[in-house]
MARGU-537609 format. One record per residue (C-alpha): x, y, z; residue in one letter; residue number from 1. Coordinates in nm, 2 decimals, always signed. Each point is the difference from the previous one (the first is absolute). Layout:
// MARGU-537609
X, Y, Z, code, pos
X, Y, Z, a, NUM .
...
END
This chain:
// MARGU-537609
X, Y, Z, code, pos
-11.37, -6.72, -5.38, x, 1 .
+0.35, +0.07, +0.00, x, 2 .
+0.17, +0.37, -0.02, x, 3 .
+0.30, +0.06, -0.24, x, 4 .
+0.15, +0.35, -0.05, x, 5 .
+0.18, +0.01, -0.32, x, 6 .
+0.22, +0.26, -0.13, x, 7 .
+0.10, +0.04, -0.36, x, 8 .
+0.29, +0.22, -0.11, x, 9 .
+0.05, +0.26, -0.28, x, 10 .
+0.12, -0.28, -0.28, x, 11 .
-0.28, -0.18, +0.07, x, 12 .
-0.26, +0.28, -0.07, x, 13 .
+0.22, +0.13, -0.27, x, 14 .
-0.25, +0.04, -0.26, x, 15 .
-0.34, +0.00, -0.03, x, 16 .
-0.01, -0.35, -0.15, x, 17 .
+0.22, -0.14, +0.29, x, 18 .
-0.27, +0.14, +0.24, x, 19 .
-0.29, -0.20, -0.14, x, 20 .
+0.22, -0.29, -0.11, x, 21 .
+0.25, -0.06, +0.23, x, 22 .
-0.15, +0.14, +0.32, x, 23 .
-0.37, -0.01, +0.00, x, 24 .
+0.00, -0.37, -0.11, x, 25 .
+0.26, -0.07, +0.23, x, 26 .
-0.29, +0.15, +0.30, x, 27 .
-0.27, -0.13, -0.19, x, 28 .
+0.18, -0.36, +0.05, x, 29 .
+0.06, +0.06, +0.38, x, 30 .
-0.40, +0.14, +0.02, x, 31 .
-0.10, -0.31, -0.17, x, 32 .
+0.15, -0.22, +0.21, x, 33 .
-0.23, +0.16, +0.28, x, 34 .
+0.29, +0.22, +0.19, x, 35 .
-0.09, +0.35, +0.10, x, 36 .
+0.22, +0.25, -0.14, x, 37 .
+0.21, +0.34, +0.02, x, 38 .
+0.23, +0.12, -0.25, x, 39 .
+0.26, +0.23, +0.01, x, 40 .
+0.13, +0.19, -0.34, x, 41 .
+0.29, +0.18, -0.07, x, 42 .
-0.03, +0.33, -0.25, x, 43 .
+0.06, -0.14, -0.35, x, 44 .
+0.36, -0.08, -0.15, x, 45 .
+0.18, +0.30, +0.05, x, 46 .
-0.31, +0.26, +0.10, x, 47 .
+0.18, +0.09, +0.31, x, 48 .
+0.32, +0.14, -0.19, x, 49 .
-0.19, +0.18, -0.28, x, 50 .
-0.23, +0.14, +0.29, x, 51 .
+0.35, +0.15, +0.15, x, 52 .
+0.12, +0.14, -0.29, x, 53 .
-0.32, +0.14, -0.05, x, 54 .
+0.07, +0.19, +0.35, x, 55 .
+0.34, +0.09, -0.14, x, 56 .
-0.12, +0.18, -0.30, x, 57 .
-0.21, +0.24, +0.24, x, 58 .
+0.29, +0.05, +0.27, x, 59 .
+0.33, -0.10, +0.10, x, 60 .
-0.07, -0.11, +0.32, x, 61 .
-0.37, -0.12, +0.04, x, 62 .
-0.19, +0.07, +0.29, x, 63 .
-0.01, -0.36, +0.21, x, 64 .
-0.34, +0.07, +0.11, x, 65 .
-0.10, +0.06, -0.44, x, 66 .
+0.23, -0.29, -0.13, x, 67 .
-0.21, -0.21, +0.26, x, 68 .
-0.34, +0.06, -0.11, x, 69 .
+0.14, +0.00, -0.38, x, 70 .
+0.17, -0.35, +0.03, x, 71 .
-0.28, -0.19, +0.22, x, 72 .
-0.23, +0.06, -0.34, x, 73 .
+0.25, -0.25, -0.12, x, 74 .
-0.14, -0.31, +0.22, x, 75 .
-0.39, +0.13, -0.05, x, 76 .
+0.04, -0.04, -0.33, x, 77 .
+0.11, -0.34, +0.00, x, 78 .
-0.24, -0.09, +0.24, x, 79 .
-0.32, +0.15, -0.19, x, 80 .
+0.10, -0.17, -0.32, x, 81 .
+0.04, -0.34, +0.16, x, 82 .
-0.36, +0.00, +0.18, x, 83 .
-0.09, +0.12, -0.38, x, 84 .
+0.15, -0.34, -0.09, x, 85 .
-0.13, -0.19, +0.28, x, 86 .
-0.40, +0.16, -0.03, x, 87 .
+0.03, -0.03, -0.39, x, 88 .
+0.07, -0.39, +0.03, x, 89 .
-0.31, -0.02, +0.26, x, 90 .
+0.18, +0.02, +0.33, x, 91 .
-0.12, +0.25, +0.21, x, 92 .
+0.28, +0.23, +0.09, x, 93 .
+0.07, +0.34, +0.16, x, 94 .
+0.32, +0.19, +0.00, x, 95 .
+0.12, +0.24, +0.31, x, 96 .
+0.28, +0.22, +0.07, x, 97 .
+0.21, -0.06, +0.28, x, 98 .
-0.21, +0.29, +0.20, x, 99 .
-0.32, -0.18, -0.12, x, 100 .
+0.17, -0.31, +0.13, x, 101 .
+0.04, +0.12, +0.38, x, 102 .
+0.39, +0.06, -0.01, x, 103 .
+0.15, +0.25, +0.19, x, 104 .
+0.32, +0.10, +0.00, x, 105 .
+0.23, +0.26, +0.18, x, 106 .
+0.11, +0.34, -0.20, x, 107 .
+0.30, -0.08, -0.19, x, 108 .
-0.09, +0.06, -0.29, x, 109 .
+0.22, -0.23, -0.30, x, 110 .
+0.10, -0.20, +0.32, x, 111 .
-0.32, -0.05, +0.19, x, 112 .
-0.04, -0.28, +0.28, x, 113 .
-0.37, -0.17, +0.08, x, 114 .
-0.09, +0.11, +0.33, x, 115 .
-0.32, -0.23, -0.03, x, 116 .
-0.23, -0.18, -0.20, x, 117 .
-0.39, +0.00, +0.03, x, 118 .
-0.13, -0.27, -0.23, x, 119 .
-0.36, +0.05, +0.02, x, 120 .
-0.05, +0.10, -0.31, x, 121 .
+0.19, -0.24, -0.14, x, 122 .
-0.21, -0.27, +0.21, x, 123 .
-0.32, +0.12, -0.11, x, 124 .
+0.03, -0.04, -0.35, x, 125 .
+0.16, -0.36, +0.06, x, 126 .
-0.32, -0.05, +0.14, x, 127 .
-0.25, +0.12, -0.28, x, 128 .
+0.21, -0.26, -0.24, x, 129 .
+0.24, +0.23, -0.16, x, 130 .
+0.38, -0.06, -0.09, x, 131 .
+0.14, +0.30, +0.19, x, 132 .
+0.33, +0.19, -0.23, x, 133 .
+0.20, +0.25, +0.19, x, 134 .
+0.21, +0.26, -0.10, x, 135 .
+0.37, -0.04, +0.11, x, 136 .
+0.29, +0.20, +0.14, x, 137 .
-0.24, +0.26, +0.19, x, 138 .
-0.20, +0.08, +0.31, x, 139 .
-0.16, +0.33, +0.13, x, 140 .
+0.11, +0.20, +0.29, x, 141 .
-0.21, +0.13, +0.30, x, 142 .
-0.03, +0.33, -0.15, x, 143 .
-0.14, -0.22, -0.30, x, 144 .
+0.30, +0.11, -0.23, x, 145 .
+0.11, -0.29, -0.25, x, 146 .
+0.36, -0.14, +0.09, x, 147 .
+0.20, -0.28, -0.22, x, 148 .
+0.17, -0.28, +0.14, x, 149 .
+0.31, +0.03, -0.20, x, 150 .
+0.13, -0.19, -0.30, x, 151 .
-0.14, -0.39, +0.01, x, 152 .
-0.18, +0.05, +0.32, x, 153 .
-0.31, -0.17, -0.17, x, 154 .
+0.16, -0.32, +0.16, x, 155 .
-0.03, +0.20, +0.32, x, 156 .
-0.35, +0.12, -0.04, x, 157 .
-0.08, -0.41, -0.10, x, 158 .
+0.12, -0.13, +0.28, x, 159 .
-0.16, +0.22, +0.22, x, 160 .
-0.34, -0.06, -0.12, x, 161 .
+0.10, -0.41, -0.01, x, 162 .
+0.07, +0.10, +0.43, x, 163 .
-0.30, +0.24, +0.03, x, 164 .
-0.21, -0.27, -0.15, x, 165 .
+0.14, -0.31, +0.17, x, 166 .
+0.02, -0.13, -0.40, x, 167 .
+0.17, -0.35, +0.03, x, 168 .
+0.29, +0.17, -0.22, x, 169 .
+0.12, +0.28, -0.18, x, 170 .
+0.09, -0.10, -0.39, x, 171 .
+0.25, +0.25, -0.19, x, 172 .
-0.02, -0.06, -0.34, x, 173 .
+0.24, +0.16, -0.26, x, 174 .
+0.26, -0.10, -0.29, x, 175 .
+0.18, -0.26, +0.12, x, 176 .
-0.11, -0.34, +0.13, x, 177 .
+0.12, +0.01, +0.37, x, 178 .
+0.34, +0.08, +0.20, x, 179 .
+0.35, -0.09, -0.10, x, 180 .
+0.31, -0.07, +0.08, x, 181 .
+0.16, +0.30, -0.11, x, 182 .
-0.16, +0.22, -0.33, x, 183 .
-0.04, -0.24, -0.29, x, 184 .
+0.08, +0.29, -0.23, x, 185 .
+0.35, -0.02, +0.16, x, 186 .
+0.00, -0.33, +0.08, x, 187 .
-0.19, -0.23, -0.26, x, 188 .
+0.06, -0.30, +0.24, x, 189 .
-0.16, +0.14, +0.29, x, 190 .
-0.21, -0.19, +0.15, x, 191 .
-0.38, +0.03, +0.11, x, 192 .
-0.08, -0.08, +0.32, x, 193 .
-0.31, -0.17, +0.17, x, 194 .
+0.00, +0.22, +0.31, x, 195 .
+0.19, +0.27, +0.20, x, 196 .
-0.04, +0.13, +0.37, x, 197 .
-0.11, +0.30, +0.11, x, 198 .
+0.36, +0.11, +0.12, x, 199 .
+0.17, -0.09, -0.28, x, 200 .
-0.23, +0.14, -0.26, x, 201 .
+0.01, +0.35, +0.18, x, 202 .
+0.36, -0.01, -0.03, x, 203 .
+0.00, -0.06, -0.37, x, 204 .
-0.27, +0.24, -0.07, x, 205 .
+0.19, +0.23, +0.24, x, 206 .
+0.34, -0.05, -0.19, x, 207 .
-0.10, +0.03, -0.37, x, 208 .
-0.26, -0.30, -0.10, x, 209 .
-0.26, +0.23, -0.20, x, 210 .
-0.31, -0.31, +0.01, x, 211 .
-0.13, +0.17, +0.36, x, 212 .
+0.00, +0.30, +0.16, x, 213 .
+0.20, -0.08, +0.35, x, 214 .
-0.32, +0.18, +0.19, x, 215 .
-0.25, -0.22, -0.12, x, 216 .
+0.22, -0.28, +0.11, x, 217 .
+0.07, +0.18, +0.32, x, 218 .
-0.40, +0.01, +0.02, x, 219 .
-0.06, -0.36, -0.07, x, 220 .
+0.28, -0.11, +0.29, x, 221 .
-0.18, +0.19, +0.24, x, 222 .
-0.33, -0.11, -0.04, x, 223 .
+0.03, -0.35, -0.11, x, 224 .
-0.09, +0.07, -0.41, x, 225 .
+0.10, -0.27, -0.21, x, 226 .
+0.13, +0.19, -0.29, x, 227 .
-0.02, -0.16, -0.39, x, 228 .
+0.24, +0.09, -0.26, x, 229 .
-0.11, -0.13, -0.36, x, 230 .
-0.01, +0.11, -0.34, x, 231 .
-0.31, +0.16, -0.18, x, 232 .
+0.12, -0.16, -0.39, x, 233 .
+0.03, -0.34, +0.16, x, 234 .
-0.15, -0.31, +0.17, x, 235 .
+0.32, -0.12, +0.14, x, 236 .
+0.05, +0.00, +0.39, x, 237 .
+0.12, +0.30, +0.15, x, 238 .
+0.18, +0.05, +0.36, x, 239 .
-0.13, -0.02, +0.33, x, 240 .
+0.11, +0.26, +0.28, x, 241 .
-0.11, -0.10, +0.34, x, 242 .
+0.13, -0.05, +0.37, x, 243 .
-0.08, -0.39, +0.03, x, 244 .
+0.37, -0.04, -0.09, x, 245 .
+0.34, +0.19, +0.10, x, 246 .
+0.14, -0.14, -0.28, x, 247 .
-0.16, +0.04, -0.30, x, 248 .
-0.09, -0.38, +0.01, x, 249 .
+0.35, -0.14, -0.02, x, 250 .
+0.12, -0.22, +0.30, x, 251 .
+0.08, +0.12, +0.34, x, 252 .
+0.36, -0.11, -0.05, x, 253 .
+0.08, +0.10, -0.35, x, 254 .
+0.32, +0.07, -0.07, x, 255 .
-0.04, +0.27, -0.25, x, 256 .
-0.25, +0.27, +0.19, x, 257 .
+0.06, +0.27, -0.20, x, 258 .
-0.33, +0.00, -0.25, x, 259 .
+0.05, +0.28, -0.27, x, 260 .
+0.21, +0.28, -0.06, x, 261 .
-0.18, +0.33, -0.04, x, 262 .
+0.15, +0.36, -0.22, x, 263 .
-0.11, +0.37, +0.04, x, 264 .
+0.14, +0.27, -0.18, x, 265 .
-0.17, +0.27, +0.18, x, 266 .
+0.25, +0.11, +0.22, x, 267 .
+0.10, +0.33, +0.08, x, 268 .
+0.37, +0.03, +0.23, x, 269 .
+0.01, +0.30, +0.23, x, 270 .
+0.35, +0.05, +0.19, x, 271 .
+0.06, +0.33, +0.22, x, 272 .
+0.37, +0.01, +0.06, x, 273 .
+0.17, +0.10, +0.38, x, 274 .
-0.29, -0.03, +0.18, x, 275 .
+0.07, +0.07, +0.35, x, 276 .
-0.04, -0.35, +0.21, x, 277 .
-0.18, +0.13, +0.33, x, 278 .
-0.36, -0.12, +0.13, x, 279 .
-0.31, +0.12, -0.17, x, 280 .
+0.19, +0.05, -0.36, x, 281 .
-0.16, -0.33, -0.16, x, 282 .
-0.38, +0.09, +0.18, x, 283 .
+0.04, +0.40, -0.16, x, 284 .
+0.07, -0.16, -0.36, x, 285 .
-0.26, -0.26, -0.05, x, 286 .
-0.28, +0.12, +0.24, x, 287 .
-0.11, +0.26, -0.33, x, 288 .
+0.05, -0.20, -0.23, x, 289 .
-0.21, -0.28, +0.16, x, 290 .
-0.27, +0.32, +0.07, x, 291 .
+0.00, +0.07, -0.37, x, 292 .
-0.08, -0.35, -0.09, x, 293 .
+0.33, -0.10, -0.12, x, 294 .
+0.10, -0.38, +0.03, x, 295 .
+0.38, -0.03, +0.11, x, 296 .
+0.13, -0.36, -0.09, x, 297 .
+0.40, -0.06, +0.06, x, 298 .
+0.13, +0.21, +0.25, x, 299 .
+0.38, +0.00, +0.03, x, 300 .
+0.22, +0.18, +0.22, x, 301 .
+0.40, -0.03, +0.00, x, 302 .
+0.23, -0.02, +0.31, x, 303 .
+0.03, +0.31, +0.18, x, 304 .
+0.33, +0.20, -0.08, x, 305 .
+0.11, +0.32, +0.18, x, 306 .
-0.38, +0.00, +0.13, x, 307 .
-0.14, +0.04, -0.35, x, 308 .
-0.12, -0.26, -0.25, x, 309 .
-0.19, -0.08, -0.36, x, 310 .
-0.40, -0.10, +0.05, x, 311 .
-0.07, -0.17, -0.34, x, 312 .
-0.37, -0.10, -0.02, x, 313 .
-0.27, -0.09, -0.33, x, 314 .
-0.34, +0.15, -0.04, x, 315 .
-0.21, -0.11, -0.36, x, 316 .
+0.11, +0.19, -0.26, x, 317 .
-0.34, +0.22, -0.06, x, 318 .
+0.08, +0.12, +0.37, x, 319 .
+0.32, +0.12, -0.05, x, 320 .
-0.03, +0.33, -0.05, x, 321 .
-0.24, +0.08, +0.27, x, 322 .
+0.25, -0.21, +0.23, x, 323 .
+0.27, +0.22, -0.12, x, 324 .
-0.21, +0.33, +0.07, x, 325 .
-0.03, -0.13, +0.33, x, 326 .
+0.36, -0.12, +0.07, x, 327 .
+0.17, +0.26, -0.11, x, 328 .
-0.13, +0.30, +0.25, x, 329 .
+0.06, -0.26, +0.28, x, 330 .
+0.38, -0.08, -0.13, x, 331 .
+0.07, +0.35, +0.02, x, 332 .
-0.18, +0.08, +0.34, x, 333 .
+0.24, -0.28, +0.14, x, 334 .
+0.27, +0.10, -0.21, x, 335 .
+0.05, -0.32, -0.22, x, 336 .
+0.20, +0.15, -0.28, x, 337 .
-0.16, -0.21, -0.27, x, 338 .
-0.25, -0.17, -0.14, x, 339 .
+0.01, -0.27, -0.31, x, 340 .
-0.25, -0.16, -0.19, x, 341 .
+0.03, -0.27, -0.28, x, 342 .
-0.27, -0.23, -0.16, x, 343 .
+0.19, -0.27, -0.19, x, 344 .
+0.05, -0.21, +0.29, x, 345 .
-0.25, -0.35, +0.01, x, 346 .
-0.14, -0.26, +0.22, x, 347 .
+0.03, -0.38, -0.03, x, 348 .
-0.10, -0.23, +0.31, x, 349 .
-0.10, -0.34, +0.08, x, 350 .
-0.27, -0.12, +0.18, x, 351 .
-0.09, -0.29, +0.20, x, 352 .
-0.13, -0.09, +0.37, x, 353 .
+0.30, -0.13, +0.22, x, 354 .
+0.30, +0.09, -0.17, x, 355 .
+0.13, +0.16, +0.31, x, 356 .
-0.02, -0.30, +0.16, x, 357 .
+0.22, -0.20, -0.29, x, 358 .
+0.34, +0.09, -0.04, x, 359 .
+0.18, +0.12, -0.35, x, 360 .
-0.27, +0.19, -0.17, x, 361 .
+0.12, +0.34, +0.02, x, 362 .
+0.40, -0.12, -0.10, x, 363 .
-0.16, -0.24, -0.31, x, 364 .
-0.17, +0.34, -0.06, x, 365 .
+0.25, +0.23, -0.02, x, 366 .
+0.22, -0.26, -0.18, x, 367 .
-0.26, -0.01, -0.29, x, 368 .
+0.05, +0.34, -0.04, x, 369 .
+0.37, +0.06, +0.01, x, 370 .
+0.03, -0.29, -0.25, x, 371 .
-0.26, +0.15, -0.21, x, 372 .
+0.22, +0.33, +0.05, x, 373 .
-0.26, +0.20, +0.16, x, 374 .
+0.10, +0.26, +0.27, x, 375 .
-0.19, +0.03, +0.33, x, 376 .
-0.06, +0.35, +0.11, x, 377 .
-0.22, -0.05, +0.30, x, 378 .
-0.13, -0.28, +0.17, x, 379 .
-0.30, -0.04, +0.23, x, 380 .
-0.18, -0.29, +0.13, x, 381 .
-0.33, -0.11, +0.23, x, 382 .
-0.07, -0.36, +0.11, x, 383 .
-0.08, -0.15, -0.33, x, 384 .
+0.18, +0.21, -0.23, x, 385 .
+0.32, +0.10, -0.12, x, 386 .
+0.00, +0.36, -0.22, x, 387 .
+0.28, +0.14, -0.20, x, 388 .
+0.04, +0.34, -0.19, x, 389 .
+0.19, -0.05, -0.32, x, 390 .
+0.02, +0.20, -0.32, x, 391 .
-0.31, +0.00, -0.18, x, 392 .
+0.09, -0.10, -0.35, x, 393 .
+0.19, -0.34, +0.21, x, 394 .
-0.42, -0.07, +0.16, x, 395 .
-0.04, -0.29, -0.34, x, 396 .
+0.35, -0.15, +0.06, x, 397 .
-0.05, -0.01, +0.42, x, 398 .
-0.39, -0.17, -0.05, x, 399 .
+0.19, -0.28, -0.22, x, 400 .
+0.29, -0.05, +0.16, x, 401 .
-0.23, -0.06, +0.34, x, 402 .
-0.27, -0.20, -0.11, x, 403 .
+0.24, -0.22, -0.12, x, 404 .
+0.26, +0.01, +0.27, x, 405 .
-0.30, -0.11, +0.25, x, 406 .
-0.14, -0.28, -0.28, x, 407 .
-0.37, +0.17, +0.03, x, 408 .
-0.07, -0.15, -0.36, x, 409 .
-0.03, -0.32, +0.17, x, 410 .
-0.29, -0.18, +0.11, x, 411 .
END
């Protein structure tokens, strides 16, 4: 009998009417069909926020260890109502938290990481004939404290179970039918695609592309998860991430590699001014930071003048002030004279296995832009993407002007 772990996100358990009609027939269907199955549930619509500003109204500054146990309610609730659904409509169901579901996490709390999964539970009531649904976004520690995953880590928590389980593949369903192109709400032409790799759907996810979280794709690369991306309102074919293909399905020799173009406004821009250019500087900046949980992206540093130079790097915009509390002792213990911070700065990349190895795609890209009269600020790249900082309000304009500068409305 085949395994599937499915995950459903907050639109698609939005309401109680959604729950029974949308996603307990939709599991009903796959049970029917004779597959086994766990589901994973997001809170409800916007549960999570109204749960923070719940927090808010009691303190300023929330306890991490509180606002954990407050928000992972959101999940449990989801996950009670849609076994509810499921038992109601005669199919035997039983809801679990992520503790009751054997994950186990580290103690960051907000940010948490799973350490390791113990699916025993989980296989046991497979095994009596139940559909299994699992609370998302949360784990337990060692010290049995409850830890969240961080904002859309149900993906992660899905895929997980999907490599815990050996399911044949993880399916992510949510409010739009699949992968695109670019954002269709930017870019009506965009275009869905059939399948994506591993590498480049990390990148996306990485750069901006809100359908997955990038560590449940991260999760599925490393152990081999097929990962399915579909709609929960629709019937309608959705997109396949996988690592059969470096290419997203398109031929080996393609002369257009680039495969979407991706946008995120979170960006934060730290720059500490004079530091001084000597061994050690760069490891005495970014070691805390890293310590503290805090993701550097772009790091920039300018040529070396006098012995002193400008370190310009991004964190996520909710970091920035704890990145600046940390910075700002460390500028003046080295004596950097200053430190600047601005959020209205944006990324816009493209993606696509191989461009590195065809010539012109960073010049066609920057041409795009400069016709479109959009100013670069910073530029960074890896092997299959090409990332530029530009004004936020210009991130509508820069998606356009790319997806059609590299034809990705065509077939």
């Amino acid at each position: 009998m085949p395994l599937i772990v499915q995950k459903y996100g907050g639109t698609s358990v939005g309401t109680a009417e959604r729950i029974r009609n949308v996603v307990a027939r939709r599991i009903a269907r796959r049970a029917d069909a004779g597959d086994q199955l766990v589901a994973v549930v997001s809170a409800m619509g916007d549960t999570t926020d109204e749960l923070i500003a719940l927090a808010r109204q009691m303190t300023g500054d929330p306890e991490p260890r509180e606002l954990d146990l407050l928000l992972s309610t959101g999940e449990i609730v989801s996950a009670a109502l849609v076994s509810l659904a499921l038992n109601d409509m005669g199919y035997p169901a039983v809801a679990l938290s992520g503790a009751q579901a054997g994950i186990r996490t580290d103690t960051r709390h907000g940010k948490a990481r799973i350490a390791g999964l113990d699916p025993k539970r989980i296989r046991s009531e497979l095994d009596a004939g139940k559909i299994v649904i699992v609370a998302g976004f949360q784990g337990i520690t060692e010290e049995m404290e409850v830890t969240t995953l961080g904002r859309g880590a149900s993906d992660t928590t899905a895929v997980a179970l999907a490599a815990a389980l050996k399911a044949g593949r993880a399916e992510i369903y949510t409010d739009v039918e699949g992968i695109y192109t670019a954002d269709p709400r930017l870019v009506p032409e965009a275009r869905k695609l059939n399948e994506i790799s591993y590498e480049e759907m990390l990148e996306l996810a990485s750069y901006g592309a809100k359908v997955m979280h990038p560590r449940a794709v991260e999760l599925g690369a490393v152990y081999r998860v097929p990962i399915y991306v579909a709609s929960s309102f629709s019937e309608a074919p959705g997109t396949l991430i996988h690592g059969d293909t470096a290419t997203g399905g398109r031929g080996m020799e393609q002369r257009n590699k680039v495969m979407g173009i991706a946008q995120d406004t979170d960006v934060a821009r730290i720059t500490i001014r004079g530091v001084p250019d000597r061994p050690g500087i760069a490891a005495t900046l970014f070691e805390p930071l890293g310590e503290n949980g805090i993701s550097v992206d772009t790091i920039v540093q300018n040529a070396s003048v006098e012995r002193l130079t400008d370190l310009t790097f991004t964190v996520s915009r909710s970091d920035l002030e704890r990145a600046l509390e940390i910075v700002r002792p460390i500028a003046q213990q080295i004596e950097a004279p200053q430190v600047l911070a601005d959020t209205h700065l944006a990324k816009v990349s493209i993606v696509g296995a191989g461009m590195t190895s065809g010539p012109g795609y960073a010049g066609r890209m920057f041409r795009a832009l400069f016709e479109a009269r959009i100013n670069i600020e910073l530029i960074t790249t890896s092997e299959i993407r090409i990332t530029c900082l530009i004004d936020e309000k210009q991130v509508p304009d820069a998606v356009r002007a790319l997806h059609k500068a590299f034809a990705l409305a065509a077939e």
